[in-house]
matplotlib code that plots the C-alpha trace (Angstrom):
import matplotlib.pyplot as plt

x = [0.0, 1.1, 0.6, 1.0, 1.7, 1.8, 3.1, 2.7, 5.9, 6.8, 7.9, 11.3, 11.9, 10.3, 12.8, 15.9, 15.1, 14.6, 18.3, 20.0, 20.9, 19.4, 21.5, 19.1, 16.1, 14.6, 13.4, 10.7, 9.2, 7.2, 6.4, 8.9, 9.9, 10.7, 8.9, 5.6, 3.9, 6.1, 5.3, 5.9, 6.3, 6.9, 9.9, 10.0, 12.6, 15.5, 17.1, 17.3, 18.6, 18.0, 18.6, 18.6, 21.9, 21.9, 23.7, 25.1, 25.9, 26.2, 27.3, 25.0, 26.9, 26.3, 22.7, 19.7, 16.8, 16.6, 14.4, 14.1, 12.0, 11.1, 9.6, 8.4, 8.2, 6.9, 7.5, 11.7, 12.6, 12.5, 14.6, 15.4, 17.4, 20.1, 21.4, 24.4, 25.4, 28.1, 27.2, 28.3, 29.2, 27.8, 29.2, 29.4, 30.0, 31.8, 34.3, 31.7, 29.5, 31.0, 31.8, 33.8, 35.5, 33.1, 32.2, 31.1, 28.0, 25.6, 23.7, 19.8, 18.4, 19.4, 16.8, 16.7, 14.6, 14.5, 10.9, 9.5, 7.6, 4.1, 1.4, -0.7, -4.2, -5.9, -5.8, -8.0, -7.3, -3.5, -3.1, -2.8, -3.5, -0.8, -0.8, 2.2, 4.3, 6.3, 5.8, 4.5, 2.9, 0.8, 1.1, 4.4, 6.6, 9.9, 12.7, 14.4, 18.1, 20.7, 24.7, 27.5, 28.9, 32.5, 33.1, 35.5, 33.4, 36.3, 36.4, 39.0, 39.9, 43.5, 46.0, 46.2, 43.9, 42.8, 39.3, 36.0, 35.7, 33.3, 30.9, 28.5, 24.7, 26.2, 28.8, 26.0, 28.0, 31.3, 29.5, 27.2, 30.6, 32.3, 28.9, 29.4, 27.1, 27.2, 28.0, 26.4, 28.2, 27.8, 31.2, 31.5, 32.4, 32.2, 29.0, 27.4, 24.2, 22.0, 21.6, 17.9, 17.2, 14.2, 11.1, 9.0, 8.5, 7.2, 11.0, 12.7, 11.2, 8.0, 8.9, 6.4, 6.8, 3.6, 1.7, 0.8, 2.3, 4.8, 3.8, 6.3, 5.2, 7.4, 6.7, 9.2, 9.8, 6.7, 4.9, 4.1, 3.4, 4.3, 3.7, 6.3, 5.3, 7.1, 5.7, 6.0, 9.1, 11.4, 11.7, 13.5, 15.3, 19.3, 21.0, 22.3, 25.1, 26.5, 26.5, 27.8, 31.0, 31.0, 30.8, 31.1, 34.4, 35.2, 35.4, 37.3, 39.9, 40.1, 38.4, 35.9, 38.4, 37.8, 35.5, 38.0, 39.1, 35.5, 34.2, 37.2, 36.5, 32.6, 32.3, 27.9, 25.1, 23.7, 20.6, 20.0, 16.3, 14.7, 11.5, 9.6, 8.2, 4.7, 5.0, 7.3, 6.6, 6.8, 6.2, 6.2, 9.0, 9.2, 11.4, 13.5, 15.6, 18.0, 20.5, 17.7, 17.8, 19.4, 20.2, 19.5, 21.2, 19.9, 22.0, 22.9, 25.5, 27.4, 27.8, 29.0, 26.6, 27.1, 28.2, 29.2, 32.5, 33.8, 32.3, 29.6, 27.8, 24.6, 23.3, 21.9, 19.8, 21.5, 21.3, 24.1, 22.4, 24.7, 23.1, 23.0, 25.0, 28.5, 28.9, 26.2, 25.5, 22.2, 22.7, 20.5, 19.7, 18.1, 16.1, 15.0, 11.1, 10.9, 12.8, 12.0, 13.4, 17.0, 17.1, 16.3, 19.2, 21.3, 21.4, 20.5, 20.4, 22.7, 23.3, 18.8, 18.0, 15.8, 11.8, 11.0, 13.7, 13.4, 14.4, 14.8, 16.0, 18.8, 21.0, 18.6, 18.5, 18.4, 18.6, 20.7, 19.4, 21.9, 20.6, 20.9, 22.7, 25.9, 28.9, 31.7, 32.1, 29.3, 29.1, 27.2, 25.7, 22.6, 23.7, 25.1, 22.4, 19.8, 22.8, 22.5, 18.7, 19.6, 16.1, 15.0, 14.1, 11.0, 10.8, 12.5, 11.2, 11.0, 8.2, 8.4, 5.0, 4.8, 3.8, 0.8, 0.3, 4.1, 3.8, 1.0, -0.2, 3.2, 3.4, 5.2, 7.6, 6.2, 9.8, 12.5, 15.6, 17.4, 21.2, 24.2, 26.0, 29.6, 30.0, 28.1, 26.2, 22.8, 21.9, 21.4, 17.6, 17.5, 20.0, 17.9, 14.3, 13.6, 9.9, 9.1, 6.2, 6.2, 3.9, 6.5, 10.0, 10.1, 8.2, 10.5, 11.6, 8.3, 9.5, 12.5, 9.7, 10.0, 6.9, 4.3, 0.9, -1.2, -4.6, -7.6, -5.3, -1.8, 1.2, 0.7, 3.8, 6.6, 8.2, 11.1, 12.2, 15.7, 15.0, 18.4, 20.3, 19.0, 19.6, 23.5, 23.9, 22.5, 23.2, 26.3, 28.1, 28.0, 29.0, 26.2, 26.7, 25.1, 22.0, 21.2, 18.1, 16.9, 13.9, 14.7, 13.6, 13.8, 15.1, 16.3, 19.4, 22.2, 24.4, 26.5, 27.6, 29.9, 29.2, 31.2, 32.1, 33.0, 36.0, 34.9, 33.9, 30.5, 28.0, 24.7, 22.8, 22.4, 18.4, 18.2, 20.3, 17.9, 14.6, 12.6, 10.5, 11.0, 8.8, 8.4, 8.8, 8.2, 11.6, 12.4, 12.3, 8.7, 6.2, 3.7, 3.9, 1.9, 3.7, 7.1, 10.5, 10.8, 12.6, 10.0, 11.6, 9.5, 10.5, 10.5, 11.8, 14.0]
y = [0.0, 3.7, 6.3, 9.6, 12.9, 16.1, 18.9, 22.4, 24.6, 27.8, 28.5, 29.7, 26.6, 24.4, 25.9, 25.5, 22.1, 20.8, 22.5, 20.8, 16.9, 14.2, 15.7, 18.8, 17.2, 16.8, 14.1, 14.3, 11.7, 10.3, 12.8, 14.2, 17.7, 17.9, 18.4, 18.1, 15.1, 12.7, 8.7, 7.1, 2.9, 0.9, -2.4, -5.9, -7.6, -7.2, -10.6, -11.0, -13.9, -14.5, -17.6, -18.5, -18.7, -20.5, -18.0, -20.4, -18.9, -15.8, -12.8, -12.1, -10.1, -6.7, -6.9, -4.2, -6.6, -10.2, -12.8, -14.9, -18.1, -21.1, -20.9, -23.6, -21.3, -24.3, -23.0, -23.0, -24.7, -24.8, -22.1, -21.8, -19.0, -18.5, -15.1, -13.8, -10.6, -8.6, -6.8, -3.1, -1.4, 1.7, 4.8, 6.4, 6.0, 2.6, 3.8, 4.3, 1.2, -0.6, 1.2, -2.2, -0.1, -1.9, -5.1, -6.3, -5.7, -8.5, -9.2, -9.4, -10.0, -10.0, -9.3, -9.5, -7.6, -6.8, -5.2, -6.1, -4.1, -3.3, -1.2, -0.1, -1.0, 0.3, 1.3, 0.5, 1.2, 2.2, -0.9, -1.7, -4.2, -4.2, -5.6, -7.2, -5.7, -8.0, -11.3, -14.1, -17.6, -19.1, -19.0, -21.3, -22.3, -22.6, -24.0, -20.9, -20.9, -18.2, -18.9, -16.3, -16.4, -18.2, -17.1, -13.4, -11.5, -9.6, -6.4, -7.0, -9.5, -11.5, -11.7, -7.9, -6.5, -3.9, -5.4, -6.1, -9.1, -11.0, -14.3, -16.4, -17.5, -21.1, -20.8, -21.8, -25.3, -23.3, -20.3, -23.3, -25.8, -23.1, -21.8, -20.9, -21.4, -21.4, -24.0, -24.6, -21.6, -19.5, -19.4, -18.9, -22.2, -23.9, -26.3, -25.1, -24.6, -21.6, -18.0, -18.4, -20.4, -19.4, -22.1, -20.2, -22.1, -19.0, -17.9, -21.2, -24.6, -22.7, -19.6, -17.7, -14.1, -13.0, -9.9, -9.2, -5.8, -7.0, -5.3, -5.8, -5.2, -4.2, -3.5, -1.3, -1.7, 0.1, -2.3, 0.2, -1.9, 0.0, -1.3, -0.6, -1.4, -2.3, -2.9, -6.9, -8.5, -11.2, -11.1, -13.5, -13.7, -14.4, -16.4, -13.6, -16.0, -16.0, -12.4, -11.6, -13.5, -12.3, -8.4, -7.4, -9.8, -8.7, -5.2, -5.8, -8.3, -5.2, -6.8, -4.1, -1.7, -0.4, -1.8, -3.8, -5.8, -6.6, -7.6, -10.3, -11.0, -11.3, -12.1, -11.9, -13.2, -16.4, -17.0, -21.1, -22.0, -25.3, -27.1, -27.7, -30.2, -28.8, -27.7, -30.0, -28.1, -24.7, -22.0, -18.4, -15.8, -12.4, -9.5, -8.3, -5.4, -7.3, -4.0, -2.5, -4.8, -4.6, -6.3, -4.6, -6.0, -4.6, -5.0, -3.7, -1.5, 0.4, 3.7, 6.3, 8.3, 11.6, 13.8, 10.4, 10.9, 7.9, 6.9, 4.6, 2.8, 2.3, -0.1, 1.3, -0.3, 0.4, -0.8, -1.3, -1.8, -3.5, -3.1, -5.4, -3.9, -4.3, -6.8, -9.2, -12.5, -13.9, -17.6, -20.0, -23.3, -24.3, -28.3, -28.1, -28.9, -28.4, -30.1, -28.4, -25.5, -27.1, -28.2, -25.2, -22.9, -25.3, -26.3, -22.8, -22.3, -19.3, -19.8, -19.4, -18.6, -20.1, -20.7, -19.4, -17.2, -18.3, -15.4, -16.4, -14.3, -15.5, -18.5, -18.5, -17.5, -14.5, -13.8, -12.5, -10.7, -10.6, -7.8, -7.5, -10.8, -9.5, -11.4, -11.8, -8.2, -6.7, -6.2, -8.1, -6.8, -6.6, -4.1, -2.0, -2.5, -1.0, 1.8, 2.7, 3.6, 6.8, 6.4, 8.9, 6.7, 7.9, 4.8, 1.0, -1.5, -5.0, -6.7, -9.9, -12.0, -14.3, -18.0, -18.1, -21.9, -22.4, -20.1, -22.1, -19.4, -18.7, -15.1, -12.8, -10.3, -6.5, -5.4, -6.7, -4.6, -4.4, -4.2, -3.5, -7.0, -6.6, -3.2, -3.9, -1.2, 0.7, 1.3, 4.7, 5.1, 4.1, 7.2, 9.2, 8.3, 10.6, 9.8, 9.2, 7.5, 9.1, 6.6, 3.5, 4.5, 1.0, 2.1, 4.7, 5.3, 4.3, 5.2, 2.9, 0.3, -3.2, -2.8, -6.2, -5.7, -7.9, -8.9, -11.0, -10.3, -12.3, -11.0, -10.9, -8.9, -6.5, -3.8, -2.3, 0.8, 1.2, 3.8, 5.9, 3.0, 1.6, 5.1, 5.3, 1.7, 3.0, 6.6, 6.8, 3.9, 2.9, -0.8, -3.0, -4.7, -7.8, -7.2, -9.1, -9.5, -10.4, -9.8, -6.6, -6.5, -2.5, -1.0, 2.2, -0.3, -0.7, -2.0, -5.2, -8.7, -11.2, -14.6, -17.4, -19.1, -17.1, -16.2, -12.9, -9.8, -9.5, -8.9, -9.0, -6.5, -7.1, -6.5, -9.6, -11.7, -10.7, -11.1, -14.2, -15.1, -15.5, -15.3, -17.4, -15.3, -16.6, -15.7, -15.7, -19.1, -19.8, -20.7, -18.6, -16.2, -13.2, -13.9, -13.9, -11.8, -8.7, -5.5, -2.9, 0.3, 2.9, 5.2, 8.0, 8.2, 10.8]
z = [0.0, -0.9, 1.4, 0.3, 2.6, 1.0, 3.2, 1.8, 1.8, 1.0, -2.9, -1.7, 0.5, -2.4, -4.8, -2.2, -1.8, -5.6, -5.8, -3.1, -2.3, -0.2, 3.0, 2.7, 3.5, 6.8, 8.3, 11.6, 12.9, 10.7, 8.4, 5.3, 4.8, 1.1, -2.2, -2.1, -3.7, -2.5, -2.3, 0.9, 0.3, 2.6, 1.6, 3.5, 1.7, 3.0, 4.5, 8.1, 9.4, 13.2, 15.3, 18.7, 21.3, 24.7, 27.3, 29.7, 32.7, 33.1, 35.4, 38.0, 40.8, 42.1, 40.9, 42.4, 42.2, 42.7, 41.8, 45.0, 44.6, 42.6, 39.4, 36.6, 33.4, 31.2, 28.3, 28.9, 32.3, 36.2, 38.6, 41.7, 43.3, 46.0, 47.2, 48.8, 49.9, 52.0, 55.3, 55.9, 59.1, 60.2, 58.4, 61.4, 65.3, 65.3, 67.4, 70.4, 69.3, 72.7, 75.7, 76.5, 80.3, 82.7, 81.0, 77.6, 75.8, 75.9, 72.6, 73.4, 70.4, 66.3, 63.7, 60.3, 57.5, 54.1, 53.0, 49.7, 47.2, 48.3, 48.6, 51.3, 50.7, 53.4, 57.4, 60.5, 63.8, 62.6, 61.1, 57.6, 54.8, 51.8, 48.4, 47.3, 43.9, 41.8, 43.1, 40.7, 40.8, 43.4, 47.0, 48.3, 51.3, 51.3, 53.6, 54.3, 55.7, 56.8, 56.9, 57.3, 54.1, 53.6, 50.6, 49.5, 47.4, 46.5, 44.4, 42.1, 40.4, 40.7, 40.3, 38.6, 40.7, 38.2, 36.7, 38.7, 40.3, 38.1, 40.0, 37.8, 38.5, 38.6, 41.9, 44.9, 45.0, 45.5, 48.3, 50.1, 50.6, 52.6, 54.3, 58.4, 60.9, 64.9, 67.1, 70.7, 72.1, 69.5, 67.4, 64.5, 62.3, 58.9, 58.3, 61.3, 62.2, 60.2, 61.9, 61.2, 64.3, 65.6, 67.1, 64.6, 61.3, 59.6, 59.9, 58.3, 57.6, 56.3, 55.4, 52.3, 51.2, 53.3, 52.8, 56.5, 58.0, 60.6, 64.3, 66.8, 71.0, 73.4, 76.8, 78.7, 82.4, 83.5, 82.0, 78.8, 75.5, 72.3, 69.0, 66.0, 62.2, 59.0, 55.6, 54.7, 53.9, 55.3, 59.0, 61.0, 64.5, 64.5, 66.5, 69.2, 70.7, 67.2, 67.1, 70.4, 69.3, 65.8, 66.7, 70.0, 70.7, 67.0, 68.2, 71.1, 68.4, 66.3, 63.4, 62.9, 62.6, 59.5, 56.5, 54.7, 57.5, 58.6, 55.1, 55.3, 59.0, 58.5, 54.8, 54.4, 54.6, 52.4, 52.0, 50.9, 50.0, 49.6, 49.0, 52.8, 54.0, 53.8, 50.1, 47.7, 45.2, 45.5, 42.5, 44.0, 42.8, 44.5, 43.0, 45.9, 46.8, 49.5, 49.6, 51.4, 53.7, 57.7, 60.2, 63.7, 66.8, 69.9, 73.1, 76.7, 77.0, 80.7, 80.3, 82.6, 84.9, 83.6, 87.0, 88.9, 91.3, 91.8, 88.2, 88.3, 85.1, 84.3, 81.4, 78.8, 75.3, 72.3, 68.6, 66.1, 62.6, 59.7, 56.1, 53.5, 50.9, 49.1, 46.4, 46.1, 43.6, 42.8, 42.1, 39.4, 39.8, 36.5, 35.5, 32.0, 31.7, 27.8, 25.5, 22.5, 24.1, 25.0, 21.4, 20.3, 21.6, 21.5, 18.1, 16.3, 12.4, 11.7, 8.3, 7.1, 10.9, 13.1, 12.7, 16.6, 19.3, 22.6, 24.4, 28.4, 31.5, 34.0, 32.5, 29.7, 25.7, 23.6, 19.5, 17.1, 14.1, 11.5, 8.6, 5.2, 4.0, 5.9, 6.1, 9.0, 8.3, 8.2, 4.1, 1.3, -2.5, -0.8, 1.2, -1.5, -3.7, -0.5, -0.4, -3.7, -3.8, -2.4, -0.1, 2.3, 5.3, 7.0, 9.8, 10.1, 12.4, 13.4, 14.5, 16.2, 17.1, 19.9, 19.4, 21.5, 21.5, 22.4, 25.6, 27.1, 28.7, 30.6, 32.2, 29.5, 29.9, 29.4, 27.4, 25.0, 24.4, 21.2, 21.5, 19.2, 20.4, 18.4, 20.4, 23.7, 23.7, 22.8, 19.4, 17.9, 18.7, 22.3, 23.0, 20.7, 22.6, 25.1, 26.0, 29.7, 31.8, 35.1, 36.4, 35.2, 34.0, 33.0, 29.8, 29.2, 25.7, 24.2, 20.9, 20.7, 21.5, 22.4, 24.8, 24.4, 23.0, 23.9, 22.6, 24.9, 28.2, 26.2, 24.3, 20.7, 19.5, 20.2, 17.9, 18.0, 16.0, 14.7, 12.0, 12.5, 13.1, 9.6, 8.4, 9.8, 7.9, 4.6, 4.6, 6.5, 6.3, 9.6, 10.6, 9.5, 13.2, 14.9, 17.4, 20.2, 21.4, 24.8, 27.6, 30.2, 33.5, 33.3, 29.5, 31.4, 33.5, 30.5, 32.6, 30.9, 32.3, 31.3, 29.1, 31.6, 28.4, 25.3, 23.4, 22.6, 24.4, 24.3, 26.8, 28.0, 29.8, 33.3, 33.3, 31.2, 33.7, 36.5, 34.1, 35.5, 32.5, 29.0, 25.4, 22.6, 19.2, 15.4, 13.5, 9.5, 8.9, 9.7, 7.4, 9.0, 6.6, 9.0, 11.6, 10.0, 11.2, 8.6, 8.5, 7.2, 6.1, 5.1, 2.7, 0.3, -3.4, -4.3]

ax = plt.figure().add_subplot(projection="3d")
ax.plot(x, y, z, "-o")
ax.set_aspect("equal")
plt.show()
């Protein structure tokens, strides 16, 4: 179909423009600014050629969300989660912490919390009823348990010491050999018993990401109760002998002298979940931000009575609070469920592409799209035949449909993201695309694309626009380089992680890695013909 656009100009502009080159014109969104009465057509033929890859494992360190769960995608495969994370000291007053002149401080209890996303729902009689955000599947327990981490999550990787320290989604076997625990008296010792240690199932053997606000009573000496809230999230009681050892005789040892010396003394937290004994087989993930998370230990300290001659000391309730930040790693265990899927990325047609792109978060999948019949270097006579129609590109895009009846109804990521893959980074018209959603900056850039429309409640398609990037390649001679495409978790995070296994330098953007779900696309080679992978390119003759 022709569509035609005439836009109106004045007769000096008019005659300016039928003097000048193809540089002279202007092109605005969608509409051309040139002689009037030009035809815009629209051309689908140029090859693409895309195919699936399997990732492997993949970086998954110093991460802002994580999923934390179990879930059966059964469209791709099974995954469970593990998470560890360094503790940080207070920034400030560590040098009084312990008034250690009278006697030590005696740990009275250890608490630990990290809220999740919610949203209050409503308020009676100062208590409220939340809603939980980002959590999917059906309701689940879970064994939950807490080690000290054994395990240096350095920064810097040896023996130069110059790059990051990179850890991979597949290294739980290496953190969980080496986990710590307490003994009977508290120390600190490898294999030992978990932190979490409470009688309270809710806080291990059946733990479940519960919506309930937490309310915590305390009554103080005069028998007054007061009642302290917090939003839902994981709470659980620490062992407090563990802790008494670990910082207080730390402290006096020197080992919380300064940050780098504790983070080697007391290395993190790990957090190790399993199936319980109630629910074998649990399917619940819940998008968590662990790095604002805290530990709170609460204990009785002897201070001096201010205007006391001889001094005398009375005991006084403090609180030291560590955080839950420094470098972190999110670990994937993954059982394929879907054969067809394994075979699929694992044995990919690059030379005619591939008939569907299984694109998968975590240790998962993605696509290359490989345009106009290029070869290792980018170059091919189709190329320089589309270079040589001297086109004024009004729009370029790519359209991918999802296979419906291959997601079996399997929850869908809302976003895709488009990548130049030879250069690791953004293409041209994400940097360009400057629309916002206040309301959700995840669907930011709107006009880049890559958003799913869906039709009857399900994902139908996604398209992505690359019309200046199609426009560099044909205009400008830019490098007709490979694109990688993959699911995002949030498109504005272009943050990149390392492949485990490659020769090359390529990366992958860290809001894929931390993606739980995945989507089933049709490619090039499909034989359904309306739902096939094309480049469109709209355009206008000059």
């Amino acid at each position: 179909m022709i569509l035609k656009k005439n836009i109106l100009l004045a007769s000096t502009l008019v005659g300016c423009i039928l003097l000048s080159c193809d540089k002279d014109f202007i092109e605005v969104g969608t509409n051309v600014i040139g002689q009037p009465n030009f035809e815009l057509d629209k051309d689908d033929q140029a090859t693409v050629v895309a195919y699936n890859k399997a990732l492997g494992y993949v970086q998954s360190n110093n991460v802002d969300l994580v999923p934390f769960g179990t879930y059966n995608h059964t469209a791709f495969e099974k995954v469970t989660t593990h998470y560890v994370t360094q503790v940080e000291l207070p920034a400030t007053g560590l040098s009084t912490a312990f008034n250690t002149g009278f006697q030590l401080p005696v740990v009275k209890n250890v608490v630990l919390y990290v809220p999740y996303f919610s949203k209050r729902v409503s308020t009676e009689n100062e208590n409220s009823t939340y809603s939980l955000d980002s959590i999917f599947g059906t309701d689940s327990k879970y064994k939950l348990n807490v080690y000290e981490n054994g395990y240096l999550l350095r920064d810097l990787l040896p023996p130069n010491f110059t790059d990051p320290q990179p850890f991979f989604s597949n290294q739980f076997n290496e953190f969980f050999q080496v986990r710590r625990g307490s003994d009977a008296q508290g120390n600190s010792i490898v294999l030992g018993q978990r932190l979490n240690n409470s009688n309270k199932p809710e806080q291990n053997d059946a733990f479940s990401f519960s919506k309930e606000e937490i309310r915590i009573v305390k009554t103080d000496d005069e028998g007054v109760e007061t009642t302290t809230r917090f939003t839902p999230g994981i709470w659980m009681d620490l062992n407090k002998d563990f802790f008494q050892k670990k910082i207080v005789d730390g402290f006096v040892q020197g080992n919380l002298s300064n940050p780098n010396v504790f983070k080697n003394y007391f290395r993190g937290i790990l957090f190790h979940l399993e199936n319980s004994s109630e629910d074998p087989n649990p399917n619940q993930l819940n998008m968590i931000n662990f790095r604002g998370g805290r530990i709170t230990i609460t204990y009785d300290d002897w201070v001096p009575k201010i205007g006391s001659d001889p001094i005398e000391y009375e005991k006084r309730e403090k609180e030291m609070i560590l955080t839950l930040t420094g470098n972190n790693t999110v670990f994937m265990e993954t059982i394929s469920t879907n054969p067809t899927y394994a075979n699929a990325i694992n044995n990919p047609n690059t030379t005619l592409g591939d008939e569907k792109l299984y694109l998968k978060g975590g240790a998962g999948s993605m696509a290359i799209i490989e345009l106009f019949g290029r070869d290792g270097n980018g170059l091919s006579q189709e190329l320089t035949d589309y270079k040589d129609k001297n086109w004024l590109i009004n729009e370029a895009n790519l359209t991918f449909f999802v296979d419906r009846d291959a997601m079996q109804n399997s929850r869908e990521p809302n976003r895709i993201l488009l990548y130049d893959l030879d250069n690791n980074n953004v293409i041209v018209d994400y940097s360009l695309d400057q629309t916002t959603n206040p309301t959700n900056p995840k669907f930011n850039k709107s006009t880049f694309g890559g958003i799913i429309r869906r039709v009857d409640n399900r994902g139908f398609s996604y398209k992505i626009r690359l019309t200046t990037h199609i426009r560099n390649i044909l205009r400008d001679n830019k490098a007709n380089v490979r694109l990688g495409l993959v699911v995002t978790e949030n498109v504005n995070n272009i943050n990149l992680s390392q492949f485990q296994n490659t020769t090359t330098n390529r990366r992958i953007p860290t809001s894929s890695v931390i993606h739980p779900f995945g989507t089933i696309l049709y490619g090039n080679n499909t034989t359904t013909n309306d739902k096939k992978l094309k480049l469109e390119i709209f355009y206008t003759k000059l």
